[in-house]
Short mmCIF file of the C-alpha atoms (twelve columns), coordinates in Angstrom:
data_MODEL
# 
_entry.id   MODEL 
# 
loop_
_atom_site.group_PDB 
_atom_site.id 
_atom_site.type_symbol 
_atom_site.label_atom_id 
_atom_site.label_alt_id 
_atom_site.label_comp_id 
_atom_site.label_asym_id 
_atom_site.label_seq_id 
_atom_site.Cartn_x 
_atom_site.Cartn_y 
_atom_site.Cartn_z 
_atom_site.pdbx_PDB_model_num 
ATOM 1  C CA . UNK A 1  12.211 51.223 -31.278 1 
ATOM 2  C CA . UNK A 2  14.973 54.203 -31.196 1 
ATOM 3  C CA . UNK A 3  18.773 53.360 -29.840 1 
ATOM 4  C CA . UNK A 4  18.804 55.248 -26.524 1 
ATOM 5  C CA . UNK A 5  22.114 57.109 -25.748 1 
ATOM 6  C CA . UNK A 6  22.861 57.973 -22.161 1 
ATOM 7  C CA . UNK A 7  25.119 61.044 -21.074 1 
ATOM 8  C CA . UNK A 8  26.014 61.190 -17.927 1 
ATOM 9  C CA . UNK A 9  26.741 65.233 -17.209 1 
ATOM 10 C CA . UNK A 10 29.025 66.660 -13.649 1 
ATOM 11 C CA . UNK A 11 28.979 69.882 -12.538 1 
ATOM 12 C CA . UNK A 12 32.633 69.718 -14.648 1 
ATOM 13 C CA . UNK A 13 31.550 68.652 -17.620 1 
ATOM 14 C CA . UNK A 14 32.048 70.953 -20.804 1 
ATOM 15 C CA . UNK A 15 29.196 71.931 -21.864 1 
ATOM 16 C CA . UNK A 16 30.158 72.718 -25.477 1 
ATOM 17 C CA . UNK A 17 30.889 69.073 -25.666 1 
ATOM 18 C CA . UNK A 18 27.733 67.685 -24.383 1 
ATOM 19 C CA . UNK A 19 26.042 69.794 -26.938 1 
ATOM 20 C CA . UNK A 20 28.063 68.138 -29.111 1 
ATOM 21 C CA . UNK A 21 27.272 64.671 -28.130 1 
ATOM 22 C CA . UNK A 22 23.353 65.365 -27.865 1 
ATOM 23 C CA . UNK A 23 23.624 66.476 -31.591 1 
ATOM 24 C CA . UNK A 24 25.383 63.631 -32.619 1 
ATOM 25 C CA . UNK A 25 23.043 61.497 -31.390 1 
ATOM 26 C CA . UNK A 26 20.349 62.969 -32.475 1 
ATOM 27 C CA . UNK A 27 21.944 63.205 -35.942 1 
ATOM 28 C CA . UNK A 28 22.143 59.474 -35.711 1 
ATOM 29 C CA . UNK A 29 18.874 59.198 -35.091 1 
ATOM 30 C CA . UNK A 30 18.943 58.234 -31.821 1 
ATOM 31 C CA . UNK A 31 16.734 59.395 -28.275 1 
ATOM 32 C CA . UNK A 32 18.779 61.089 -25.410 1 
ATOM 33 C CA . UNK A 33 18.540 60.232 -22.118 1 
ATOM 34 C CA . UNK A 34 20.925 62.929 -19.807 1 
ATOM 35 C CA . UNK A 35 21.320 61.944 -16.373 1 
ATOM 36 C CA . UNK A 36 22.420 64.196 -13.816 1 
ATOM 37 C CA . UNK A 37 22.608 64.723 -10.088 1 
ATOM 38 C CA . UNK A 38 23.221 68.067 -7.881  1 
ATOM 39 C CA . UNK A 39 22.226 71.336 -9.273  1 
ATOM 40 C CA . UNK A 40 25.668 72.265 -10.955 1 
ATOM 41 C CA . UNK A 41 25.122 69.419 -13.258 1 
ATOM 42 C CA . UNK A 42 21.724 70.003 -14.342 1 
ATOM 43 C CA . UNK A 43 22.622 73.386 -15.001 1 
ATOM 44 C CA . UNK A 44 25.292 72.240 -17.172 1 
ATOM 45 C CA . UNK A 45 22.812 69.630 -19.040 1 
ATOM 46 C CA . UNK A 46 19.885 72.235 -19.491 1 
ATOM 47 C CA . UNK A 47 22.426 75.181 -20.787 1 
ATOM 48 C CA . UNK A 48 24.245 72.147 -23.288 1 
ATOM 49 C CA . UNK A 49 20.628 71.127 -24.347 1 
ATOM 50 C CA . UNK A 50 20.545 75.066 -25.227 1 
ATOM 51 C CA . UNK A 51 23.232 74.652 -27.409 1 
ATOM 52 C CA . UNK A 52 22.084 71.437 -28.833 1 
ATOM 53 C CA . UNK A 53 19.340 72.914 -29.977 1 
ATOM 54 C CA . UNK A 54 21.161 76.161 -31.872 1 
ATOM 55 C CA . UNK A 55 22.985 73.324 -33.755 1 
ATOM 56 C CA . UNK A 56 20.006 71.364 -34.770 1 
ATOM 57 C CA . UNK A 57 18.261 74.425 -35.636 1 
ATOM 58 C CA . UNK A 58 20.645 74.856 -38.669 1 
ATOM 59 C CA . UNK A 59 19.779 71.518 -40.450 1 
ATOM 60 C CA . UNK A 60 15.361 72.469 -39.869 1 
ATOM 61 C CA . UNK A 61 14.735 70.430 -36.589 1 
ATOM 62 C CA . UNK A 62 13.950 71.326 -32.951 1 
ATOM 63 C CA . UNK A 63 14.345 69.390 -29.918 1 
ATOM 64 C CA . UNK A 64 11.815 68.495 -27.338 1 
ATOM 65 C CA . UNK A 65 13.253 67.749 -24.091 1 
ATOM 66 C CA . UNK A 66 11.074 66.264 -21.520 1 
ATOM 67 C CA . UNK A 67 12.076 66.270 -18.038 1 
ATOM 68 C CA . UNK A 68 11.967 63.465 -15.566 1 
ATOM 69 C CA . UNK A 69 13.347 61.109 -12.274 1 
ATOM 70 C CA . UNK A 70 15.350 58.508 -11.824 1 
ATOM 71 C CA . UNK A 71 16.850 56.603 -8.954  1 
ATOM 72 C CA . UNK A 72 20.395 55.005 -9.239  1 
ATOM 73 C CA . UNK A 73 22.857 53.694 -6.723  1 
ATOM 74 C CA . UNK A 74 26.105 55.582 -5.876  1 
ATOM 75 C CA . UNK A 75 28.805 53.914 -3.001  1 
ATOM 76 C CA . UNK A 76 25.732 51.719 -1.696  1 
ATOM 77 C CA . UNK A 77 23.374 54.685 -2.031  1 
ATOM 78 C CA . UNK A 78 20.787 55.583 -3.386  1 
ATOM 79 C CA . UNK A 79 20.255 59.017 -5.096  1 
ATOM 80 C CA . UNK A 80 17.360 60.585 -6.972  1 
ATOM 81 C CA . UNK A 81 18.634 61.540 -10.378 1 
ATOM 82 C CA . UNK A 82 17.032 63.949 -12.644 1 
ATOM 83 C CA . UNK A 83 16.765 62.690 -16.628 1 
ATOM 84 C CA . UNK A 84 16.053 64.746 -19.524 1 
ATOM 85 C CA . UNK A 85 14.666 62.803 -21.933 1 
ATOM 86 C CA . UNK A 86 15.824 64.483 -25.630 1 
ATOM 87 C CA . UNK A 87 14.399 64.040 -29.324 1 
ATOM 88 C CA . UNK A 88 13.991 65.946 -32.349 1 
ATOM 89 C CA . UNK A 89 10.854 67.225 -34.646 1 
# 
């Protein structure tokens, strides 16, 4: 079974270096799993899995990104997360 790598994305985060991290992941040959929550996050995580895939594009793969839900517990809460679940062909 792949290593799983878990990125955790804000509404802040950079998305050039998300892209980054997805790649090297990938690169290691391991599965992504990005977990956001609130829409300015999961825009950030869909436009770095964009980017992710421009990179990996240059060395002959493609990604496949499959979306998904999660629940985890913030302050006591708990809050509906959405995953995207990343690999490469």
């Amino acid at each position: 079974m792949k290593e799983v790598a878990v990125l955790r994305v804000a509404g802040s985060s950079n998305v050039k270096s998300v892209a980054g991290s997805i790649t090297k992941s990938l690169e290691e040959g391991k599965i992504v799993e990005v977990h956001t929550i609130g829409a300015s996050s999961i825009n950030q995580a869909v436009k770095a899995c964009a980017m992710a895939r421009g990179f990996i594009a240059t060395k002959g793969y493609d990604l496949i990104v499959r979306p998904g839900f999660s629940t985890t517990e913030i302050d006591g809460n708990e809050k509906t997360a959405l995953k995207l679940v990343i690999s490469i062909v």
